[in-house]
Each structure stands twice: as C-alpha cells, then as structure tokens.
C-alpha positions in Angstrom: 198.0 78.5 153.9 195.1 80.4 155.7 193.0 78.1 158.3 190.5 76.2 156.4 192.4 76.0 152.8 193.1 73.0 151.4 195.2 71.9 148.6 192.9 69.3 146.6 193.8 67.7 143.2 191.0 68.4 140.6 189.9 64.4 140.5 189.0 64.6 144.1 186.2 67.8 144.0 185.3 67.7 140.2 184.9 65.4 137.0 186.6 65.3 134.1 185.4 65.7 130.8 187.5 65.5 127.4 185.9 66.9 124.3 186.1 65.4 120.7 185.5 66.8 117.3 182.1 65.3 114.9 183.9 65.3 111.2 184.7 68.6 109.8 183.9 67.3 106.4 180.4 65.8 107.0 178.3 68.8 106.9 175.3 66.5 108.8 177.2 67.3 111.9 177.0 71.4 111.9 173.6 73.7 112.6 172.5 75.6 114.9 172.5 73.5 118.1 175.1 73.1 121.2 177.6 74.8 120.7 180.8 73.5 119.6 184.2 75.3 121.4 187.6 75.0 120.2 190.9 76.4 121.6 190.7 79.7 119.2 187.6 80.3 120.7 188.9 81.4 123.7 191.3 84.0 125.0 193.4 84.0 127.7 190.4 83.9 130.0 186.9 84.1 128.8 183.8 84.5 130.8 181.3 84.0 128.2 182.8 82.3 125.1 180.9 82.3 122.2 181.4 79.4 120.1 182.2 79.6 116.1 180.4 76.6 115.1 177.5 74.7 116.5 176.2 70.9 116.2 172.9 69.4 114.3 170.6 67.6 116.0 172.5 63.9 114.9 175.9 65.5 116.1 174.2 66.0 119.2 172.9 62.6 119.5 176.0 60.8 118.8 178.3 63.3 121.0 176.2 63.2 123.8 177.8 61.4 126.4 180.8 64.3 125.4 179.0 67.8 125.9 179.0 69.3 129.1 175.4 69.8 130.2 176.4 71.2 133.6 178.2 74.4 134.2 182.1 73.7 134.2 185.9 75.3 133.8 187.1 74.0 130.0 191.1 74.1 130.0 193.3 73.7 127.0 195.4 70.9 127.5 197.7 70.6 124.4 200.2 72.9 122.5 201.6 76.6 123.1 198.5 77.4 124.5 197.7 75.0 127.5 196.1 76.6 130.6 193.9 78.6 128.6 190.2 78.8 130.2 186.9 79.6 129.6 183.8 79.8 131.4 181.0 77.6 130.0 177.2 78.1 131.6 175.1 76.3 128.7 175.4 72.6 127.2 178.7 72.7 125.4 181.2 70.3 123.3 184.0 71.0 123.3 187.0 69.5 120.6 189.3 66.9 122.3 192.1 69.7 123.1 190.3 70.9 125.8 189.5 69.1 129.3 186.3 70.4 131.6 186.0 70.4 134.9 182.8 69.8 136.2 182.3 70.8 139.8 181.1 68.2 142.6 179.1 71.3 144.3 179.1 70.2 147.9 183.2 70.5 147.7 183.7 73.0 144.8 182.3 76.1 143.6 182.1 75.8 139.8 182.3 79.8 139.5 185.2 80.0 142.0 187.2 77.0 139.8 187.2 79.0 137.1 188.6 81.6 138.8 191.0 78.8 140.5 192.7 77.3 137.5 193.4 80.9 136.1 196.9 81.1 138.0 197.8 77.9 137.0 198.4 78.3 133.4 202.2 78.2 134.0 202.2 75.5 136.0 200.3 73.4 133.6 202.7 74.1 131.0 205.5 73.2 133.1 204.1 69.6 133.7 202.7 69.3 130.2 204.9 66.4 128.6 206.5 66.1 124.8 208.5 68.9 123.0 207.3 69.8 119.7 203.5 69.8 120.8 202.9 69.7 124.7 200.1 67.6 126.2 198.7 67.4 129.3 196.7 64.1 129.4 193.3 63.9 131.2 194.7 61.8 134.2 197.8 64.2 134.8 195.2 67.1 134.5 193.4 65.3 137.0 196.2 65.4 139.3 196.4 68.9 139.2 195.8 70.4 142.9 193.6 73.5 143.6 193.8 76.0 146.2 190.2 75.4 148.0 188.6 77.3 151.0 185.8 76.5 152.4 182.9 76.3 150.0 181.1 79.5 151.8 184.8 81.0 151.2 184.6 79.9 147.6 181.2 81.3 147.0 182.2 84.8 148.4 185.2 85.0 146.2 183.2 83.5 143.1 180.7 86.2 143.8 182.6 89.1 144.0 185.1 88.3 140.9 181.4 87.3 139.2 179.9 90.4 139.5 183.2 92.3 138.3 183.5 90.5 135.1 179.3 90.7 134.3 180.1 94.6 134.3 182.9 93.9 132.0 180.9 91.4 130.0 178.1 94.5 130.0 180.5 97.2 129.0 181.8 95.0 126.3 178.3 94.9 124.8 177.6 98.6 125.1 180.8 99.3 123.2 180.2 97.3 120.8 176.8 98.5 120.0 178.2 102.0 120.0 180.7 101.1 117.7 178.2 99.8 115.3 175.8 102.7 115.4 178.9 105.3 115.2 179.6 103.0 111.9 176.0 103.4 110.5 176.6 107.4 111.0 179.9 107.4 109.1 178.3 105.5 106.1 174.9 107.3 106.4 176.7 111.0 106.3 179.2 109.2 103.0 176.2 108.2 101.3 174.5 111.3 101.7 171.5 110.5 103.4 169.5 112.8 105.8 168.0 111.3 108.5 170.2 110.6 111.5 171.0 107.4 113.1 169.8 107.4 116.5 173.4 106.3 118.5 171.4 106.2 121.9 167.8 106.1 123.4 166.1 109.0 124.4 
C-alpha cells in the first residue's frame, strides 16, 4: 500500500445510517418534501439520484431521526443488487435496504467515499449472508474496511473524479433537452404547423 494509506473499516471514519419505509398505503406520508430513495432509484453508480417519491411534512416529522441531513454514500445492502451506490447531497430517506455512510470529515472525505465503496461491490456481495435474498446487516457493513489516504489525498482524488462526473451530469442534461426539442420538431412538422421550434439559443 503507498505511504500514508490506511485500511480503516467504515465504523471507525463514518456513521451509519439505515433507512426505513413511511407506509406505502397511507397517502399522509407522500408530497413533495425530502426525498424518499429506494434501490431502483439508483444505477450501478449514481452521482445525483433523483428520487421517485417524496415525504409530507408528517412523514418528515416522524422519519426524522432516519433522513440523512448531511451529505453521505447510501449502499444497497440486501438482494442481487448489494453494493449499489449513490451519491446523496440534500436531506434524504432512504428505505431500509439501503445503509449511508456519513463521513466523520476530519478522517474521511464524504466525496472521495463515494468514490471508495464503488470497487467494493463484489466484495460486499461475497460477505453478504443467506441464499435466496443476501443481506448485509448494518454492523457487518460497518466492518467493511476502506482504502484511505490522507484526507488532502482524499480531497485531490474526490476533486478530480468530482469534476469528471459534473461534466457528465452536464452533458446528460444537454442531451436530454436536445432530445426533447428534436421531439417537439418531429410532432410540430406531423401536425403541420409552421413556425419552427427553436432546438438551440441564438
């Protein structure tokens, strides 16, 4: 390991934080509040997840000691797709498959464990226990160890990959948006009509 790494399991340079889920069937617990992140909200790695479903203000109240105020690594910890990630940045709940780790800053860079725990996916399904659904229980997940440089180090690295995935995060948008006004066009010249859509600025 290079001079000043340092293998360091998750409970000793973060918190903890396991999600749970307000009843589906009470319709009290759903607005337009914090958002509420499942496991299919996330791909394999997600910088900026966007939640399907968000809490009212009750659910928020009652879940509160659950949502993640600061910015933290959530990690699916429970069937085929364990070792999932996604970045969260805004006060978030998540459902109880998913554990967050909340950074203790002065040892770990919150940005650079979330690039940290993406290599690890294997690993945490290899140590996940039970056969027809896997779990990986918050105090094994704590046991986890993370590669960790020196917090300058970690800050470097967390800056460089940061800045890669904001220009994929802003190329996502722009294709997006070009998509949707290429779409308008298609319709617009179907239906006949005769003044253009406008696909980019002057």
């Amino acid at each position: 390991m290079r001079e000043g790494w340092r293998d360091l399991k998750i409970r000793d340079v973060a918190d903890v934080v396991t999600g749970s889920t307000p009843a589906s069937s009470d319709g009290n617990n759903w607005g337009s509040g914090v958002p509420f992140l499942t496991p299919s909200d996330m791909t394999d790695a997600v910088y900026s997840p966007t939640a399907a479903r968000r809490l009212s203000p009750q659910a928020e109240t009652r879940m509160s000691r659950r949502i993640v105020t600061s910015p933290g690594t959530a990690v699916v910890c429970i069937g085929a797709t364990i070792g999932k990630v996604a970045r969260i940045t805004a006060p978030t709940l998540t459902n109880q498959q998913i554990n967050t780790i909340v950074a203790r800053p002065e040892v770990l860079d919150s940005l650079y464990c979330y690039y940290a725990m993406q290599p690890l996916r294997q690993h945490l399904q290899s140590i996940a226990s039970g056969s027809a659904t896997p779990l990986l229980n918050k105090t094994r997940f704590a046991e986890v160890e993370i590669a960790i440089p020196p917090i300058a180090v970690q800050r470097r690295i967390a800056g460089v990959l940061g800045a890669l995935d904001d220009l994929i995060d802003t190329n996502k948008r722009l294709m997006r948006s070009l998509k949707d006004a290429v779409t308008a066009e298609y319709w617009r010249l179907m239906l006949g009509e005769t003044t253009p859509v406008r696909l980019f600025d002057a």
